[in-house]
LUMLOLUM-367973 format. One record per residue (C-alpha): residue number from 1; residue in three letters; x, y negated, z. Coordinates in pm, 1 decimal, always signed. Layout:
<drenkols>
<drenkol num="NUM" residuo="Ala" u="X" v="Y" w="Z"/>
...
</drenkols>
This chain:
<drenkols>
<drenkol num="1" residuo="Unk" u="-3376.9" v="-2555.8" w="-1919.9"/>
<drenkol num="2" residuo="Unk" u="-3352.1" v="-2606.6" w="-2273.6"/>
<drenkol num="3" residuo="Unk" u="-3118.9" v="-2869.7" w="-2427.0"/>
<drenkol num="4" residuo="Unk" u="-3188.8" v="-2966.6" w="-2803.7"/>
<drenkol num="5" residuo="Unk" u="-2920.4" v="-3153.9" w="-2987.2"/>
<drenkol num="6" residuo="Unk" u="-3059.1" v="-3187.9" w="-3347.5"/>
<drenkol num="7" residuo="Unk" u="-3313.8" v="-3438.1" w="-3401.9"/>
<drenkol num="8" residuo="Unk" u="-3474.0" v="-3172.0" w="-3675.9"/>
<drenkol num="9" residuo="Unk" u="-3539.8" v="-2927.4" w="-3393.1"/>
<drenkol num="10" residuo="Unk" u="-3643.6" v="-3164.8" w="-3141.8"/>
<drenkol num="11" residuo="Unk" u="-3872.5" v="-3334.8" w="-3428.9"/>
<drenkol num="12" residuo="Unk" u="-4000.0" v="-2947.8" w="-3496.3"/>
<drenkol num="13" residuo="Unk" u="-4031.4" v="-2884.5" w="-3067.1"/>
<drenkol num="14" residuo="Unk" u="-4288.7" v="-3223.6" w="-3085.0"/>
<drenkol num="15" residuo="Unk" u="-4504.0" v="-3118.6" w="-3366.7"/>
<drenkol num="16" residuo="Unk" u="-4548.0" v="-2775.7" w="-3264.6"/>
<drenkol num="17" residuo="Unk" u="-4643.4" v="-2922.4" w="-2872.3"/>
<drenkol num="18" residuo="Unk" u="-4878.1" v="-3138.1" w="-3033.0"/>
<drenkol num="19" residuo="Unk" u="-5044.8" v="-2905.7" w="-3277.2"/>
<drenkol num="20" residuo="Unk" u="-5120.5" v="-2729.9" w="-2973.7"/>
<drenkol num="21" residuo="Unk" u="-5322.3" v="-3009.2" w="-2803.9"/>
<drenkol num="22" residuo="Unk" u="-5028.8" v="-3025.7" w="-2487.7"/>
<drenkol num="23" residuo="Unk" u="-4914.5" v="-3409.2" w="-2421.1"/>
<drenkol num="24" residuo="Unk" u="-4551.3" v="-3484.4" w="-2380.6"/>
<drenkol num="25" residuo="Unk" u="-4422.0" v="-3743.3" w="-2152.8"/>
<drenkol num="26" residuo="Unk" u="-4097.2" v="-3859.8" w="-2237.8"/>
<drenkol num="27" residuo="Unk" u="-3847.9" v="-3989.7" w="-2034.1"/>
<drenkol num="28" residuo="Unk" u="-3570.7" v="-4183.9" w="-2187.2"/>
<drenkol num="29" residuo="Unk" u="-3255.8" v="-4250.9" w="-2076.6"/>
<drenkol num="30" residuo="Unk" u="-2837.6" v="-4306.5" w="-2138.2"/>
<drenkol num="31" residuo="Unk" u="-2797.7" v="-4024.2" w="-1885.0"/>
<drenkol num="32" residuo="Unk" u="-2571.5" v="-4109.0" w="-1561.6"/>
<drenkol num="33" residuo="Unk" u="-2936.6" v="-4026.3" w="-1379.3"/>
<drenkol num="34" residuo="Unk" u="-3025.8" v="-4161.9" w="-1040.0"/>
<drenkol num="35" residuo="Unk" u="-3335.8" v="-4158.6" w="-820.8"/>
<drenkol num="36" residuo="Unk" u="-3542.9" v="-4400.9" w="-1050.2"/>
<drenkol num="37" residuo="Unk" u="-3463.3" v="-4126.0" w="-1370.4"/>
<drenkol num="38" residuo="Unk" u="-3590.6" v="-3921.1" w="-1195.2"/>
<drenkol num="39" residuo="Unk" u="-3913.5" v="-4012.8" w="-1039.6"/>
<drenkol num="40" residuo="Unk" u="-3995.0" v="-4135.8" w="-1377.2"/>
<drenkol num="41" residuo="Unk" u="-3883.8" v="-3740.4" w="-1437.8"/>
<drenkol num="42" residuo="Unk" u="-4154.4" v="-3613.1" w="-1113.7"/>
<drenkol num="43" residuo="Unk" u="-4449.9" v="-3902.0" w="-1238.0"/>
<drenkol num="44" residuo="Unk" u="-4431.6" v="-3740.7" w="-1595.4"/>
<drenkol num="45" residuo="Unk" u="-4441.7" v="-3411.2" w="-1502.0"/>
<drenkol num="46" residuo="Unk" u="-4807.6" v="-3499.0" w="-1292.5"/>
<drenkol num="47" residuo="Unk" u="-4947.7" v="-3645.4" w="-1591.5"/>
<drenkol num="48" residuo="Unk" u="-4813.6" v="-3459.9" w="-1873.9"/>
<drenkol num="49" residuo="Unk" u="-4797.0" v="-3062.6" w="-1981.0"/>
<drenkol num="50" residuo="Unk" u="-4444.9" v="-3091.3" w="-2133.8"/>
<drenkol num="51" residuo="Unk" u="-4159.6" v="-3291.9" w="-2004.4"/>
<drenkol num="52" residuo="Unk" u="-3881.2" v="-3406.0" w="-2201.3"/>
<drenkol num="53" residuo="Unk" u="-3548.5" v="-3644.4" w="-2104.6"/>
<drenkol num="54" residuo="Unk" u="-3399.9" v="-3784.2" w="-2402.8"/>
<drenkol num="55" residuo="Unk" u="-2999.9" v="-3840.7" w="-2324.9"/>
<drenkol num="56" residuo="Unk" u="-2816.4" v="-4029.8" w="-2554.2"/>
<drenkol num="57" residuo="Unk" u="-2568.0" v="-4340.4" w="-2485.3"/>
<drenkol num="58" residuo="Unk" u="-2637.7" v="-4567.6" w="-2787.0"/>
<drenkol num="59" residuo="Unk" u="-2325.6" v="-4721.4" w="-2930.3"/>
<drenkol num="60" residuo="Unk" u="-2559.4" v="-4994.8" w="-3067.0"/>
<drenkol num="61" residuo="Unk" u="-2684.6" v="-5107.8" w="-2668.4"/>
<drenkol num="62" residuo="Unk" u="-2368.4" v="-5221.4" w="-2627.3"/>
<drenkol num="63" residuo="Unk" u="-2238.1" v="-5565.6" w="-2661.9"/>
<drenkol num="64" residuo="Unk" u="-1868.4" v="-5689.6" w="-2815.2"/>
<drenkol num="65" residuo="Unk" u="-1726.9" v="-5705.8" w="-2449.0"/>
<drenkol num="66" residuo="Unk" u="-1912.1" v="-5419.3" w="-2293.8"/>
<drenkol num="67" residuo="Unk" u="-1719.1" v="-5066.5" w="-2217.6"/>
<drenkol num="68" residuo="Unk" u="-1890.3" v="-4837.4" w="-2450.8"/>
<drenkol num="69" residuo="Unk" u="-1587.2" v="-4551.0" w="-2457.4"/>
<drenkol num="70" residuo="Unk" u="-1630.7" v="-4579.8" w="-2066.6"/>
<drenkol num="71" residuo="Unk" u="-1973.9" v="-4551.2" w="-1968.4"/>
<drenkol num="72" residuo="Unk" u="-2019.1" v="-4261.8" w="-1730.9"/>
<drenkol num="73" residuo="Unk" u="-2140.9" v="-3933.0" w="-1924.6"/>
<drenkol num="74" residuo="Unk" u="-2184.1" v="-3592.2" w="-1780.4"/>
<drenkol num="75" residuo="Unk" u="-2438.0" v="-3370.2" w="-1938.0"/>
<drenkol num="76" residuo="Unk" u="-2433.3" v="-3034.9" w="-1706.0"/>
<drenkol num="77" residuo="Unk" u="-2531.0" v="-3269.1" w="-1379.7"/>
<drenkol num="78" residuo="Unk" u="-2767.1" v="-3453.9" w="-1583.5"/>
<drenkol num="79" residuo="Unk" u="-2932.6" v="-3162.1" w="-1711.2"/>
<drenkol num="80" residuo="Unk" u="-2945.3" v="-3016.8" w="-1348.6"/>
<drenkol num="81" residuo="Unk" u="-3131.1" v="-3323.4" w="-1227.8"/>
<drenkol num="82" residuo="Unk" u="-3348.1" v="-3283.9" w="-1487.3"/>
<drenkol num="83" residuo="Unk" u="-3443.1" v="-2910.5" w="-1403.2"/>
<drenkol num="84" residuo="Unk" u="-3460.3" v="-2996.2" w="-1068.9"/>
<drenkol num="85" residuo="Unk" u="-3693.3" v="-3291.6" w="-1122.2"/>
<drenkol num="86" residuo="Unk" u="-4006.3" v="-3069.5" w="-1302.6"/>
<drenkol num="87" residuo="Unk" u="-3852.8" v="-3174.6" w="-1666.1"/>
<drenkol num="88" residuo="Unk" u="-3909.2" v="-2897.0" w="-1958.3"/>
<drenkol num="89" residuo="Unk" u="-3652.2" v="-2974.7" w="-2201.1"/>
<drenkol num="90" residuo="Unk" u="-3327.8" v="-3243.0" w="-2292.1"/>
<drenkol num="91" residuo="Unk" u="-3307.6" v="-3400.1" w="-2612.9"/>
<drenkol num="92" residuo="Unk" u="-2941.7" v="-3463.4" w="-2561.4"/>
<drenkol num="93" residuo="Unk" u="-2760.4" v="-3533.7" w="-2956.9"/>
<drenkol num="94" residuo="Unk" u="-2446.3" v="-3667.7" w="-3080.3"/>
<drenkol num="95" residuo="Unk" u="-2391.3" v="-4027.7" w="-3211.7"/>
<drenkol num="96" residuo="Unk" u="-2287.5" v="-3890.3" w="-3518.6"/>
<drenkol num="97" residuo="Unk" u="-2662.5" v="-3667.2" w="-3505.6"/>
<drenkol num="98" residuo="Unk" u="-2818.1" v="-4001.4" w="-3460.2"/>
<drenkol num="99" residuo="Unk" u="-2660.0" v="-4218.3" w="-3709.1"/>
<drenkol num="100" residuo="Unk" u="-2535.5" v="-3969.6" w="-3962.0"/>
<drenkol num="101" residuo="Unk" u="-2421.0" v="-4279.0" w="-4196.9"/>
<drenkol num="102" residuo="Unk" u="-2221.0" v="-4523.1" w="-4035.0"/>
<drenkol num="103" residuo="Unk" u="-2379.5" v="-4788.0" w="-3901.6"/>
<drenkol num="104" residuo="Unk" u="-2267.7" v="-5169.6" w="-3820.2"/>
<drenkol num="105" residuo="Unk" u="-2282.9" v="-5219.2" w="-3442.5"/>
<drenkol num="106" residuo="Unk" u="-2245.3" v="-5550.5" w="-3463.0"/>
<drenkol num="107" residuo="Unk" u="-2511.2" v="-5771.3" w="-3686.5"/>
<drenkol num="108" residuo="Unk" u="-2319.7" v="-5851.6" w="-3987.1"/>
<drenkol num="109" residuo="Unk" u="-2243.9" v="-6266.7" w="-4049.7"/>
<drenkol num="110" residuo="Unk" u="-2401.1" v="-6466.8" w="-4332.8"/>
</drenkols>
């Protein structure tokens, strides 16, 4: 199973899968899989050459009283769902890979 943390390489993985005529299903997700992940996972890989999972727990999907720092997070089990589930690859990066500037995660007041 291959996991891809940089959006440049997973950006590079797309446009050489496309540029070879195969469609990609993605799957998207804040990891912390369950059954519904995953048939999502098992419906994409019927209807699509590659399969990819996109992991990331976005900062900015979380409101002022929500528990960002404690939402549940653990990669290796994810990833072995995945695998398990028919998927090809993980597009699993950082916060600080997807928002290399920082970014308000509030909306700012006028």
């Amino acid at each position: 199973m291959q996991v891809i943390a940089s959006v440049f390489d997973m950006q590079s993985t797309a446009e050489n899968l496309r540029s070879k005529d195969r469609l990609i299903g993605l799957v998207p997700t804040m990891g912390a899989l369950h059954e519904g992940h995953l048939s999502l996972v098992r419906l994409a890989r019927e209807r699509a050459d590659t399969v990819i999972v996109s992991i990331f727990v976005n900062p900015a999907q979380f409101g002022p009283s929500e528990d960002y720092a404690n939402y549940p997070r653990d990669q290796a089990r994810d990833v072995g769902l995945c695998e398990q589930a028919g998927a090809d690859l993980v597009f699993a990066p950082t916060v600080e890979e997807m928002y290399p500037r920082a970014i308000p995660l509030t909306s700012p007041r006028r």
